[in-house]
N, C-alpha and C positions, 0 to 999 in steps of 0.2 A: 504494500500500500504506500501510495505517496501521499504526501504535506501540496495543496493545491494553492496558488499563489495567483495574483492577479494575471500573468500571461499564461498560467497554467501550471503544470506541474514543476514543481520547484529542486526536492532533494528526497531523499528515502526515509519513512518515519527510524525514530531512530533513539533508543536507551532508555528514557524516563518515561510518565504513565501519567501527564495528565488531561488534557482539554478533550472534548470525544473528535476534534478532527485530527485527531493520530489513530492509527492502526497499527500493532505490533504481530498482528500475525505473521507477517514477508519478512519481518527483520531481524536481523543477528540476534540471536538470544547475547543479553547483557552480559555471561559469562565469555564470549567470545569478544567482546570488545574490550579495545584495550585500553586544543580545541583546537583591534582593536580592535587616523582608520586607521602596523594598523592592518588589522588591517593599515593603518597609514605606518609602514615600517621605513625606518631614517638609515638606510642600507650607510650612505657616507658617513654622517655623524659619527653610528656606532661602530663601526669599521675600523673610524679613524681613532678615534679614540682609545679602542683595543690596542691596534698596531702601537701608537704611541705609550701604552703601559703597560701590553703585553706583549707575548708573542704568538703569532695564530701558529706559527709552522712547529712549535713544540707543546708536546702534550702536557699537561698541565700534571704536577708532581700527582702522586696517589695518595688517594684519600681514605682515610677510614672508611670504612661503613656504616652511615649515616642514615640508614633506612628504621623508618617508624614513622610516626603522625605529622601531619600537616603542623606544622605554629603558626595556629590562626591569630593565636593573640600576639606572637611576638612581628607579625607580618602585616598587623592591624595598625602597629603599634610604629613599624618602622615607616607604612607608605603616613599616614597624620606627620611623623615627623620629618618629613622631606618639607612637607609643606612650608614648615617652621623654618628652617632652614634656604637662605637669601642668598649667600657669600661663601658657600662651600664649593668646591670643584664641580658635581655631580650639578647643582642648581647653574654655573654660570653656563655649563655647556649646552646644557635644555632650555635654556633662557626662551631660543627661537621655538619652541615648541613645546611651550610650557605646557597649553593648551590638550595637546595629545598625551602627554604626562598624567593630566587631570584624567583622563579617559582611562589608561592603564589605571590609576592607582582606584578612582571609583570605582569603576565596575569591577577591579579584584574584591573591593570590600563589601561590594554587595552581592558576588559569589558567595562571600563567605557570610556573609547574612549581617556586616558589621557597617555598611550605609546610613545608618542612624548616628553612627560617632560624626557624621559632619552635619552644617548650618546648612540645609538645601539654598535659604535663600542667599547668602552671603554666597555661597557657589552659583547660581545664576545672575547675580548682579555680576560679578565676575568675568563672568562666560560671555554675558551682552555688551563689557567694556570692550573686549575684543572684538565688536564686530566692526565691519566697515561700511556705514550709513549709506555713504554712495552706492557702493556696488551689493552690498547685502551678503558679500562673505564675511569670513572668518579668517584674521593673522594668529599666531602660534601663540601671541600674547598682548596684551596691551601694546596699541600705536604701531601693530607688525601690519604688512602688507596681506589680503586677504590670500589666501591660498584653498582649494578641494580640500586639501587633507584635515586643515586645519578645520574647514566648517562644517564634515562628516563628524567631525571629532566631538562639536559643538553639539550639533545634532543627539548624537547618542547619549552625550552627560544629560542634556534638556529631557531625553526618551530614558535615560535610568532616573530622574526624578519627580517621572510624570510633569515635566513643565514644558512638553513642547508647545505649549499654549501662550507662551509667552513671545514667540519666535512671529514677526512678520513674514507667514509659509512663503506667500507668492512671491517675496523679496527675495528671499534666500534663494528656492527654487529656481529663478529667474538667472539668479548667480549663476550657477550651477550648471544648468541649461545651456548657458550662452557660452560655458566651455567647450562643448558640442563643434567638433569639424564636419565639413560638408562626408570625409569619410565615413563618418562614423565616430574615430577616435575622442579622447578628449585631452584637452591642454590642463597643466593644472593652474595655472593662472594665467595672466593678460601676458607673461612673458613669453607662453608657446609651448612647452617641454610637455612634449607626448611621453605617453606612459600606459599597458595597460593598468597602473594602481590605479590612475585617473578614472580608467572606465568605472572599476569598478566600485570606487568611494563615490563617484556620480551617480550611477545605478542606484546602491546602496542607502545613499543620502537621498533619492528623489523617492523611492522606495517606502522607507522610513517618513517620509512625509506626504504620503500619497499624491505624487505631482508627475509617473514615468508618464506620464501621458503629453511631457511637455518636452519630449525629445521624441528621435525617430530611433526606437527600439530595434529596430530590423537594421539597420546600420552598424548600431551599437552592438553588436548579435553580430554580424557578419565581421567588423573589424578584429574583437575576441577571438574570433575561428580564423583570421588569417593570421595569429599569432602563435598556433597550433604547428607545434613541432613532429618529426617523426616518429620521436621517442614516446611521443605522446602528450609532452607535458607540452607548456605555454612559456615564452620569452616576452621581454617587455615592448618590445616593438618585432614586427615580421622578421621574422629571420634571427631572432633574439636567442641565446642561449634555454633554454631551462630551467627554472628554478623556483624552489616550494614557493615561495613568498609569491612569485608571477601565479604559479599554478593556482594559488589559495586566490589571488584576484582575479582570476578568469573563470574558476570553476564558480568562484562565489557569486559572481554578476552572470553565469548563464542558470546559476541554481534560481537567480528570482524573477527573472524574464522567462521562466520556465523553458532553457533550451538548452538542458543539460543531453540532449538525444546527439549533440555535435561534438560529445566527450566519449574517444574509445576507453572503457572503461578499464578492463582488465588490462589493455596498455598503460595509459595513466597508473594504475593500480600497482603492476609490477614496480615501475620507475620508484613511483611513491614510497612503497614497501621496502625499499633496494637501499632508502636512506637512512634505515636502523643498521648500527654501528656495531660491534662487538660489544660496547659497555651499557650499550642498552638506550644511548639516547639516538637522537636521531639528526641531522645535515641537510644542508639547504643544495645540494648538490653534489656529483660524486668526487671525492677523495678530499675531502674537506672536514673540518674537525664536526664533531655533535654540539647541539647550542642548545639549550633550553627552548629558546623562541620557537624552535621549530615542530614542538610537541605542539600548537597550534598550527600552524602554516599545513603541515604534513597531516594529521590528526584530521582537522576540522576538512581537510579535499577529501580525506578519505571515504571519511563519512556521510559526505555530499554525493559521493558516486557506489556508496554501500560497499565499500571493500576495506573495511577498517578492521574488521578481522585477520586479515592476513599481516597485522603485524604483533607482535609480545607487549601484551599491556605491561604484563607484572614488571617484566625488565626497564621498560619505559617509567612507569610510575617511580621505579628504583632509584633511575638515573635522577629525575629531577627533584627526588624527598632530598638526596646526597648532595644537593646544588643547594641546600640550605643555608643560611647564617642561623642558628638555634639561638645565638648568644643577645645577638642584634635586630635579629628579623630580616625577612628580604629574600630573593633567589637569585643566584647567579648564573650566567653563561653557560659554566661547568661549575665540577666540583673545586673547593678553594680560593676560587676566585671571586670579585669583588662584586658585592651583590646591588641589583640598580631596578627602575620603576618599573621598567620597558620587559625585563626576563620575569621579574615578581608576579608579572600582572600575564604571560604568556604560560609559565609554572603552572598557576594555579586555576588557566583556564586551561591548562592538557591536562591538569587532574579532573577537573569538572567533564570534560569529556570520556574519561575513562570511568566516569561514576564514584569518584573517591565520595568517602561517605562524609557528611553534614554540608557538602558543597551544594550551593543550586547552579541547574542543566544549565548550558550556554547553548547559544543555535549556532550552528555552524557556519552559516550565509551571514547572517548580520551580526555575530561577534557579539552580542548583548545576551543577557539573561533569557532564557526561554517566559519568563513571569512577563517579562519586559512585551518583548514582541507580539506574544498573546495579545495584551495591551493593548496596540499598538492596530493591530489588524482584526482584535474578532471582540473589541467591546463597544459598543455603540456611542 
């Protein structure tokens, strides 16, 4: 049974039991399974940042065995106090994307059901300082340049606090919209830079605000499938390499236009499957270290095209409990390495997809609480 969406069939019902338009009869029993935009992931930022204080080409010393319980509270406790924090290393370099920062660390706490330790309205005041009047996007932070990613981001904090009511729709939408090239693709702002993340935080974001009706969907549709590789996966423009993060933005914008039928699945699925590692986490492509991040990127396609069984939850789950700070709170990249909002907030939406227990579901296509999008789409 599928999850039916406004262009039609979206992704495969899939792990948890509530609303009656889910059906579990066709899908993986839960013992077989093993999740921003971002979706808006900052490839350069945290790239560079790595390079500069680590090193990606060596594996990172061996760790204890750190496996046991999620620290909801000590992980509650570290995303609140990022916030506090103005003048530290980690705050000046997210400066330009504070905004997407807001988005990981909220909706990690309201995975864990800890959304109530923040001021909703002090965080929508916030959220609305960053918009841009004129054009009706969203910059990363106060007085920044409006950017997609940025106003996808904006979007979803407003939809985890029930205030997308606050949002002038047709404004925004309009933004949004008007990134639309005659191909299909879209730009992420007025500067030009194609990208399929753009389709799909566009998608996503018009989606989420019930407004796809204000692009040509059939374009948007066709450009995604011309960025279909032969391994199966998706690159960020035609001819683009491969990679989870692409894949998660292509599969997720044909999951909600309903045209995931342009995905060969057990192709994709092999690929997919191919980037669990020896230690049990899992690679944004091959021969490339394992990263937390990618328990969603890899996790949340899988399970949009129903092949998430074919990879080891238990080992997966393993890798990212052992990416923990116990002391401090937080997840890291890998094990012992230095824990940040971006891996904290991707950790404990790959545990939410694996079903770890007192988490709430996350949806795979829109990155948001499964409470949320219900919401969002099936209450009057």
């Amino acid at each position: 049974m599928t999850k039916k969406g406004q262009y039609g069939t979206q992704y495969p019902s899939f792990r948890f039991s509530p609303p009656q338009h889910w059906n579990h009869e066709n899908s993986p029993s839960s013992s077989a399974l093993p999740i921003f935009s971002l979706p808006c992931f900052p490839f350069s930022l945290i790239s560079l940042v790595r390079f500069l204080f680590t090193s990606e080409y060596e594996a990172p010393p061996a760790s204890p065995d750190r496996m046991g319980e999620l620290a909801v509270e000590k992980h509650a406790e570290y995303i609140l106090s990022v916030e506090k924090r103005k003048d530290d290393f980690e705050s000046l370099v997210m400066e330009h994307l504070r905004l997407n920062g807001a988005y990981w660390g909220l909706t990690t706490l309201d995975i864990m059901h800890k959304l109530a330790s923040v001021n909703p309205d002090e965080v929508v005041t916030w959220i609305l300082s960053c918009q841009d009047k004129e054009s009706g996007g969203f910059g990363g932070n106060v007085g920044h340049d409006p950017h997609v990613l940025y106003t996808l981001s904006a979007v979803q904090v407003l939809a985890l606090l029930d205030r997308l009511d606050a949002l002038d729709v047709n404004k925004v939408s309009d933004y949004v919209a008007g990134l639309q090239n005659e191909d299909g693709s879209f730009a992420g702002d007025i500067w030009g830079e194609i990208d399929t993340r753009f389709s799909y935080v566009a998608i996503c974001c018009l989606s989420l605000l019930h407004r796809l009706n204000k692009i040509n969907v059939e374009k948007a549709v066709d450009y995604i499938v011309s960025c279909k590789n032969l391994d199966g996966g998706f690159g960020s423009i035609p001819g683009g390499e491969s990679h989870a993060g692409q894949i998660f933005c292509c599969v997720g914008a044909l999951a909600i236009t309903g045209s995931l039928h342009h995905v060969d699945r057990d192709l994709l699925g092999w690929w997919l499957c191919e980037r669990q590692c020896k230690d049990g986490g899992l690679n944004g492509r091959p021969e490339k270290l394992t990263d937390v991040c990618y328990s969603w990127w890899v996790l949340s396609s899988l399970i949009m095209i129903d092949r998430v069984h074919w990879i080891d939850k238990n080992k997966l789950s393993k890798f990212i409990l052992n990416c923990q700070d116990l002391e401090k709170g937080g997840i890291s990249d890998r094990p012992d390495n230095a824990v940040d909002v971006f891996h904290t907030y991707f950790g404990v939406a790959g545990l939410s997809l694996m079903e770890y227990p007192g988490l709430k579901p996350i949806d795979p296509a829109y990155a948001l609480p499964v409470d949320v999008v219900n919401r969002i789409f099936f209450q009057k």
